[in-house]
C-alpha positions as CSV (number, residue, x, y, z in Angstrom):
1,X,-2.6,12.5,7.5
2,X,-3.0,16.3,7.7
3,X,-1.8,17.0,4.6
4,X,-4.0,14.5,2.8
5,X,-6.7,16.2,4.5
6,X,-6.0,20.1,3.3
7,X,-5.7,18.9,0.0
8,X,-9.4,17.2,0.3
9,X,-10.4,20.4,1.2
10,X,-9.4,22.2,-1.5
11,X,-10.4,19.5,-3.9
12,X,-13.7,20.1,-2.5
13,X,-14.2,23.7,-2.3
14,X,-15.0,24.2,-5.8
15,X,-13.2,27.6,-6.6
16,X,-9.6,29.0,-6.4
17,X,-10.2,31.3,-4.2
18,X,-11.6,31.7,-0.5
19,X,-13.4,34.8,0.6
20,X,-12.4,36.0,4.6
21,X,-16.2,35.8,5.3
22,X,-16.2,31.9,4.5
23,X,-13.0,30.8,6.0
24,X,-14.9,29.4,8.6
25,X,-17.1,27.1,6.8
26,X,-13.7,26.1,4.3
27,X,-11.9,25.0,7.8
28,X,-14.8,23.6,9.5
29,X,-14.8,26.4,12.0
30,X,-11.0,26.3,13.3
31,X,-10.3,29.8,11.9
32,X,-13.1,32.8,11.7
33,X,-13.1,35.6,9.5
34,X,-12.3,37.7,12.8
35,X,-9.4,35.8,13.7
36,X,-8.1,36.0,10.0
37,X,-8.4,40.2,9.7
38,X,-6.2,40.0,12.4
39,X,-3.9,38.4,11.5
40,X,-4.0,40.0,8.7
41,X,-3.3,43.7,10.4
42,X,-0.5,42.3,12.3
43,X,1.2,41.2,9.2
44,X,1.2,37.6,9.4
45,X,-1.9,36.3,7.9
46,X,-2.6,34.0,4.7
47,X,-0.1,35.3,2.0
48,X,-2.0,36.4,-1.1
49,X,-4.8,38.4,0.1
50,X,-6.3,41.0,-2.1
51,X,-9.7,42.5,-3.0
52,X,-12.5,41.7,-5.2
53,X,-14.6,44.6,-4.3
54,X,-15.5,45.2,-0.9
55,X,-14.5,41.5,0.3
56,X,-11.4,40.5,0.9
57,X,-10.3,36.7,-1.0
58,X,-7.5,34.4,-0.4
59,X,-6.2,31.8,-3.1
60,X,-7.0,28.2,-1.8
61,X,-3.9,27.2,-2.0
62,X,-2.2,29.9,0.3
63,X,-4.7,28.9,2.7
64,X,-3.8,25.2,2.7
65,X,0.0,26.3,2.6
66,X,-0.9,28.4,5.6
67,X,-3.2,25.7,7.5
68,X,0.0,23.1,6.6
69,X,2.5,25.6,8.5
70,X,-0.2,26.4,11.5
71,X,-0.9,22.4,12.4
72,X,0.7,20.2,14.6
73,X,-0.1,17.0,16.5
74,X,-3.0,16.8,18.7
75,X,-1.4,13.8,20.7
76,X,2.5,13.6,22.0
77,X,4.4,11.3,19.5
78,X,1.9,11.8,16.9
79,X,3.9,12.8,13.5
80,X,2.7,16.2,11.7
């Protein structure tokens, strides 16, 4: 079920790419851009990253690879 929802998602979006300042809208609000910079400084943030400009993007799919890897079941017994 998750998976077939990330990949609605990026069939949706429109555009390879994600910037940091609209992760939030792209995951409905479960990551910020916040959250994602500091990840980012620590090392362990969405793989891919680099500039265009002044904002930092993300290619969709590294986001949904990274969304995939950061889920897990909301209910006990419920299969990822």
């Amino acid at each position: 079920m998750q998976d077939e929802v990330f990949e609605l998602m990026a069939r949706q979006h429109g555009s390879p790419l994600v910037a940091r300042a609209d992760i939030s809208k792209f995951t409905g609000g479960a990551i910020t851009p916040k959250w994602c910079a500091n990840m980012d400084s620590q090392g362990t943030g969405i793989k891919g990253r680099f500039f265009i400009g002044r904002r930092v993007v993300y290619p969709v799919a590294s986001v949904i690879e990274f969304l995939k890897a950061h889920a897990k079941a909301s209910y006990r017994g419920e299969a990822k």
